[in-house]
N, C-alpha and C positions, 0 to 999 in steps of 0.2 A: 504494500500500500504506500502513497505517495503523500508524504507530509505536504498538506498545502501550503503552510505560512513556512515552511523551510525553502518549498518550491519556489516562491513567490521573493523569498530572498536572494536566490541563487540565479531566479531572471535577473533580479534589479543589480546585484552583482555588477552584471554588461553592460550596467547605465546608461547604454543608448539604446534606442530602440532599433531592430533589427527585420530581418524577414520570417522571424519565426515566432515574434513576441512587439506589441503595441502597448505601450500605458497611458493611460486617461486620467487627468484629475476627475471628471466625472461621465456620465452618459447621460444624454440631455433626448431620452426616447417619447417624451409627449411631445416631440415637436418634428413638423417632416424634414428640415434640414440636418440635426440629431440623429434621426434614425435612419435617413439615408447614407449618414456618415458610419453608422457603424456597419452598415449592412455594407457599406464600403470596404471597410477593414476585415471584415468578416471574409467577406469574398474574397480579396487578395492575399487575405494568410493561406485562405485553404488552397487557392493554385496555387502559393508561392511551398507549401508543405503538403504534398498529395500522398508522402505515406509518412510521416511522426505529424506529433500532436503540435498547435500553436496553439501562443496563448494571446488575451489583453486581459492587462493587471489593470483597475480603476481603484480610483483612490490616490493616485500620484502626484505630487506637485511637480513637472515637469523637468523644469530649470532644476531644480535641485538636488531629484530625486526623493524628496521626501514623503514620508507617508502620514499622510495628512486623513484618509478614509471616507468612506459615504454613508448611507442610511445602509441598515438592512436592507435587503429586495428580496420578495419571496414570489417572484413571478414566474412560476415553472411555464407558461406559453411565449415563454422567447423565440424558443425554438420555433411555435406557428409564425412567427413574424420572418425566420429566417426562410422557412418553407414559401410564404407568400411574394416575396422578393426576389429569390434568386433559383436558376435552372441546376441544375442535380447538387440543391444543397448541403452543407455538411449537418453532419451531428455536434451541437454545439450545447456546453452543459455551461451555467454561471451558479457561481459558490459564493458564499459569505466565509470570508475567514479573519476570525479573531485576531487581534496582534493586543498583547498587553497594555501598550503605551496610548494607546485608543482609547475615550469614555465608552463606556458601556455599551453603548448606543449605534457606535461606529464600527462598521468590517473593510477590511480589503475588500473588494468587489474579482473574482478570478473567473474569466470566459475563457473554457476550453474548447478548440476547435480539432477537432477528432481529424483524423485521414480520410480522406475522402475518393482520391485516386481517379478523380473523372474532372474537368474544366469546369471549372464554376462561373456562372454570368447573369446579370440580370434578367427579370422575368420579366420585368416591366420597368415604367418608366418611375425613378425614385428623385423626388428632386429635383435636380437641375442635370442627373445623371440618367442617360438614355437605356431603354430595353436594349438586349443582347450585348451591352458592355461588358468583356472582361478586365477585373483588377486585377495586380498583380503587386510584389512590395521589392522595390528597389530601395536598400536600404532600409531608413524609416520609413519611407514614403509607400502611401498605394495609388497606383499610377495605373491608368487605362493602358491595356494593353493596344500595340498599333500592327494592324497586319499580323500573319498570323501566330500563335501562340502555344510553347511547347511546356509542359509541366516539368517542373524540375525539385530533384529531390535532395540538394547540397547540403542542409542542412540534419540530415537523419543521425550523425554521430554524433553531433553538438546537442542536440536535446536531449537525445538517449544518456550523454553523460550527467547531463543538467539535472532529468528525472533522475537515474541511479542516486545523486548522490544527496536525493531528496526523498529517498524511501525512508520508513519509518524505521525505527527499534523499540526495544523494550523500555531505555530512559527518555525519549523522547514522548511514550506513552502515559509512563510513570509522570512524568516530569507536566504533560498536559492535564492529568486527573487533580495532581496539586495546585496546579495554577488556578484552575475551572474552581475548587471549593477555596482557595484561600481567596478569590475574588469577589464571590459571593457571601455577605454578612451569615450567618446563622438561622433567624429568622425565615431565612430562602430556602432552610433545607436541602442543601447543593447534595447530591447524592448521584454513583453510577452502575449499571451491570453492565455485562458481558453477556454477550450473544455469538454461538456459535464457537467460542473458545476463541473467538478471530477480534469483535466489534469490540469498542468501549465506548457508549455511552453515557453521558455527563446531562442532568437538567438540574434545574432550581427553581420554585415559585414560590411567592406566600401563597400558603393555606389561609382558606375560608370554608366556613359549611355554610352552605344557602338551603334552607329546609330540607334539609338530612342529608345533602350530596355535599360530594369534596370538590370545591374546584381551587385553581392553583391562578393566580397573577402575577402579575412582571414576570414573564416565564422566557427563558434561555435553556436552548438545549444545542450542543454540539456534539458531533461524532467526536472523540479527540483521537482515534489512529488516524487520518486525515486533517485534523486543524479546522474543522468545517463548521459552523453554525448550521443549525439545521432549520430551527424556527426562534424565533425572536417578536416577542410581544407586549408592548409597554405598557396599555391600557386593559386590554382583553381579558375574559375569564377562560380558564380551558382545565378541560378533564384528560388525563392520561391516566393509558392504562397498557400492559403489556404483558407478552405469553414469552415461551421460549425462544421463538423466532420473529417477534415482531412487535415494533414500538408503535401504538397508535395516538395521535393528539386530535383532539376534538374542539375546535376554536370557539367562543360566542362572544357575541357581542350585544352590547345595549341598545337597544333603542327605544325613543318614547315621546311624547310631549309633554313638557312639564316634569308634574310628578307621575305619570303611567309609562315610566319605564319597563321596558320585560326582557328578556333575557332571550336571546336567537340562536341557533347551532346557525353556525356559517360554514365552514371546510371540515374535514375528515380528513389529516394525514396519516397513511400506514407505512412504517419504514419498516421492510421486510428483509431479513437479512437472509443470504443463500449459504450452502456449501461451500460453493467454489472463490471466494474470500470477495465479494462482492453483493453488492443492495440496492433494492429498490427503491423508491418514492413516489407512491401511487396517492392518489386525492382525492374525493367526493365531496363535490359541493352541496350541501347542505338547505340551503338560506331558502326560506320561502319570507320574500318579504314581506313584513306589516303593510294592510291599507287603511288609507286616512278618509275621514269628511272631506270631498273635493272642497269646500267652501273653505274650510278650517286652512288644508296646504296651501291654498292659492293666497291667504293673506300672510303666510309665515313666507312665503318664496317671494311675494314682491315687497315685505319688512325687508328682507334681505337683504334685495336689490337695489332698495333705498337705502342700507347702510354701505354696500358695496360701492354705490354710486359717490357716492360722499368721500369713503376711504379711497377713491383714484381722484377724486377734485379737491381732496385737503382740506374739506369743510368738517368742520368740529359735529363731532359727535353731543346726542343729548345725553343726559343721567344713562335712560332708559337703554338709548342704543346702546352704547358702551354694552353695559351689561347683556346684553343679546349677543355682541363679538364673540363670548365665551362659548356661546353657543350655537353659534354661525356652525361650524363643519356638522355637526351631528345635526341640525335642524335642515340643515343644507342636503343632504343626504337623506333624509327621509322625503325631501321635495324628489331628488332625482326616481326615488324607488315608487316614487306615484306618478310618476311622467314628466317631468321638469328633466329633462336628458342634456340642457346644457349648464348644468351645475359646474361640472367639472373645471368649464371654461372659467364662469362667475367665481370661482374660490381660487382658481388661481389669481384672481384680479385681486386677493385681500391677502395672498398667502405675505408679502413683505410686511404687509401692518399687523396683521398675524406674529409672525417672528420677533416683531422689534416687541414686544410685551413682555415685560417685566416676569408675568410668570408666564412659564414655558408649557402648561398644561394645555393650552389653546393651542399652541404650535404641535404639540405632541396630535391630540384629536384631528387637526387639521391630517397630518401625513396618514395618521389613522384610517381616515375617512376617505382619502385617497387612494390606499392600498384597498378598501373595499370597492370603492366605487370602478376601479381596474378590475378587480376579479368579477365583481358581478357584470360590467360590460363583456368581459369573455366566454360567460356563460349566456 
């Protein structure tokens, strides 16, 4: 198995970027210049490596190399994004990996691009970049290929050394179990097993009982033979439970008006571990959304609108609004789940005045609400 956050040092190592590895300070994928760009990079790793792995490490300060990190991202349909862009796509996987010197909060972001061994090239038109374009990476660069175009595989002993000397051991396991509970206060309950005599998994949450059931908040769970975050969730409630072969997390979240909040199952993750020193990550969406009094939504979505409106003209907020900012993303999100489908757009319009607040609760809900409002758009 392949220590991520050792891998991940051992690219950055190169400190420049190369034809076999890209880093990002961030991925900017709600936007089509963003996502054109990485569907760029994507494609030019994979002709420029058609049989070893390439990677983009995100998270990087460029110029200096430093690791500076992102949000969590738990968006397992990357991969649909790659499939709808590009002609004989690769297999592309993105990880969350811990680094110590990071708040809590923050991972390396690590996109693997699998071997692929066929020409890779746009499906369609992305941005300002045309269908049937092939990338390719000279250097750092990913460059349109001109005339025609041969796969080349020069890179196969430099990674293969890269990965080897990024495989796991027994201290560096040991060594990720300590880290994973000495960073977690008590209270969190840091605790891990072993699955299959091969896996180590590590979680921690507060315990609460809500009418006779156990669910768990602020919840972190990482593979640590791999260095991987596996789910990460700030606000959320979640039940786990597990057999010999398989960890499963149950996510929920709040929603409500006022005081009739209730409690929603959203996703189902099962991490299935195999024989052959490998696991799965399978998901079931859950969520049957709450419906509202159309009357009731339609004055809470255009309150909104009028404070959203206000927060991009710099017109002072009253008593009243103020206090409704707090609860702009969760309010905002039960408008989209009734038919109001350009929320996403509107709360990006507030996400800066969001941030710059004193308490960070309302930033946290905002990204929250975000990360739902993406999954349930995929479904």
């Amino acid at each position: 198995m392949i220590n991520k956050r050792l891998l991940i040092k051992n690219l950055l190592s190169h400190n420049d970027e190369n034809s076999f590895y890209d880093k990002k300070q961030k991925l900017s994928l709600g936007s089509k210049e963003g996502k054109a760009k990485f569907i760029k990079h994507v494609c030019a790793l994979s002709n420029s490596n058609p049989h070893n792995n390439s990677y983009i490490v995100i998270g990087i300060e460029d110029e200096e190399n430093k690791i500076v990190g992102v949000d969590f991202y738990d968006d397992s349909k990357i991969q649909n994004l790659i499939n709808a862009y590009l002609k004989n796509p690769p297999k592309i996987e993105y990880e969350n990996v811990p680094f110590p010197r990071l708040p809590r909060h923050k991972v390396i972001g690590l996109v693997t691009i699998y071997p692929n061994e066929k020409t890779t090239s746009l499906l369609k038109n992305a941005w300002k970049y045309r269908k049937g374009t092939i990338f390719y990476r000279r250097g750092s660069n990913s460059m349109p290929s001109e005339g025609d175009f041969t796969l080349n595989d020069i890179n196969i002993d430099t990674v293969e050394a890269i990965e080897k000397n990024a495989s796991n051991n027994i201290q560096l396991t040991l060594d990720g179990v300590f880290d994973f509970i000495n960073r977690h206060k008590p209270e969190y309950n840091p605790q891990y097993k072993v699955f299959n005599e091969q896996f180590v998994l590590c979680w921690a949450g507060k315990k609460k009982i809500i009418q006779g059931e156990e669910f768990l908040t602020r919840v972190d769970i990482e593979l640590v033979n791999e260095q991987v975050r596996l789910f990460f969730s700030a606000l959320d409630d979640v039940q786990i439970s597990y057999n010999e072969r398989s960890f499963i997390i149950t996510e929920y979240i709040m929603l409500g008006i006022d005081d009739s909040e209730k409690r929603y199952p959203l996703e189902k993750t099962i991490i299935h571990f195999k024989d052959n020193g490998k696991h799965d990550i399978a998901t079931e969406f859950l969520f049957d959304p709450p419906q509202y009094d159309r009357t009731i939504i339609k004055h809470i979505y255009e309150n909104n609108n009028v404070i959203v409106n206000k927060i991009e003209n710099n017109i002072a907020l009253s008593v009243t609004e103020h206090e409704d900012v707090f609860k702009l993303p969760t309010s905002y999100l039960i408008c989209f789940l009734n038919g109001y489908f350009d929320v996403p757009t509107q709360l990006k319009k507030a996400k800066s005045y969001i941030k710059s607040l004193d308490d960070k609760t309302t930033y946290i809900k905002y990204k929250e609400a975000m990360r739902v409002l993406r999954k349930v758009k995929y479904h």
